[in-house]
SEGUNU-892701 format. One record per residue (C-alpha): x, y, z. Coordinates in steps of 0.5 Angstrom, whole numbers, padded with zeros to 4 digits, always signed. Each point is the difference from the previous one (the first is absolute). Layout:
residues N
XYZ...
end
This chain:
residues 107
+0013+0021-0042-0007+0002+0000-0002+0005+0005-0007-0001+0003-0004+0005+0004-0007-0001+0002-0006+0001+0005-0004-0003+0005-0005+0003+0005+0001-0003+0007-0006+0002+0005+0001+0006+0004-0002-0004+0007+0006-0004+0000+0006+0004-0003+0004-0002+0007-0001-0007+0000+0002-0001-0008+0006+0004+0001+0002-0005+0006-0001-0005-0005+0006+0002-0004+0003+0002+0006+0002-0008+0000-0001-0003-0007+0000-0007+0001+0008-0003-0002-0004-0004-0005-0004+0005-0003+0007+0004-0001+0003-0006-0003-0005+0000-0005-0001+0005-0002+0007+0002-0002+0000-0008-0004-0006+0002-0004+0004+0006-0003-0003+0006+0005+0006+0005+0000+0001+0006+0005-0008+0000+0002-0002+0006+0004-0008+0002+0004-0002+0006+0000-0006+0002+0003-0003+0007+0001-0004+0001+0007-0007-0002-0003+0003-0007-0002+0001+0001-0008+0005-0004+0000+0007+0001-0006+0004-0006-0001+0006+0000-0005+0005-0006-0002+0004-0002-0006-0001-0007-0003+0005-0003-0007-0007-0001-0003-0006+0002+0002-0005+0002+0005-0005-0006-0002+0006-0005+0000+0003+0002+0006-0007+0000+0004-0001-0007-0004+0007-0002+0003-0003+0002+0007-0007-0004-0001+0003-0006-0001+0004+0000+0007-0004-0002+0007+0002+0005+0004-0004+0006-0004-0006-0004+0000+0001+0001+0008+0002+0007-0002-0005+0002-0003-0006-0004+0003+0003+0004+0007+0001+0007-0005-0008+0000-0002-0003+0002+0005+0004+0007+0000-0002+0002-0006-0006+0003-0003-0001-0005-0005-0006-0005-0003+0000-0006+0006+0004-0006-0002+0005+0003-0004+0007+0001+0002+0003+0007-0001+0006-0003-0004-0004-0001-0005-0004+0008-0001+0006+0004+0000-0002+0006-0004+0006+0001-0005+0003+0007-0001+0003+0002-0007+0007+0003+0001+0001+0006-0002+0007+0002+0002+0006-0003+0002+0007+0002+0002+0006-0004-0002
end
């Protein structure tokens, strides 16, 4: 398994509301990502909204976001994500990740 670790910046003002969201991810969604290879995902977010996510993936990041584009429910994920993040409008958070290098691991 591949180790992924990455960031994202969600605006400040709607902290409470993002977090809500993923208090009742949609089952769907869960689905889907698990089928695409998403493995042990986690958030992170400190209070002014950088936002840390980690999973493992048999492949790569790239495969694994590949593998959730081509499902209905990210696109409705993600056009409902958007507007939490400070990103260029019209994107979508999945595709903006900013990937961390891992440096250290314990096995």
């Amino acid at each position: 398994m591949k180790r992924v670790g990455f960031c994202l910046k969600v605006k400040q003002v709607l902290l409470e509301e993002y977090k809500a969201h993923h208090r009742n991810v949609w089952p769907e969604m869960l689905a889907a990502l698990s089928a695409s290879g998403w493995h042990n995902y986690s958030l992170f977010m400190r209070e002014d909204g950088l936002l840390f996510g980690y999973f493992e993936t048999p492949e790569s990041l790239k495969a694994a976001q590949d593998a959730m584009a081509a499902t209905e429910v990210n696109g409705r994920w993600q056009d409902r994500m958007s507007a939490y993040f400070d990103i260029p409008e019209g994107s979508h958070p999945d595709q903006l990740f900013i990937q961390l290098e891992e440096v250290f691991h314990l096995d």
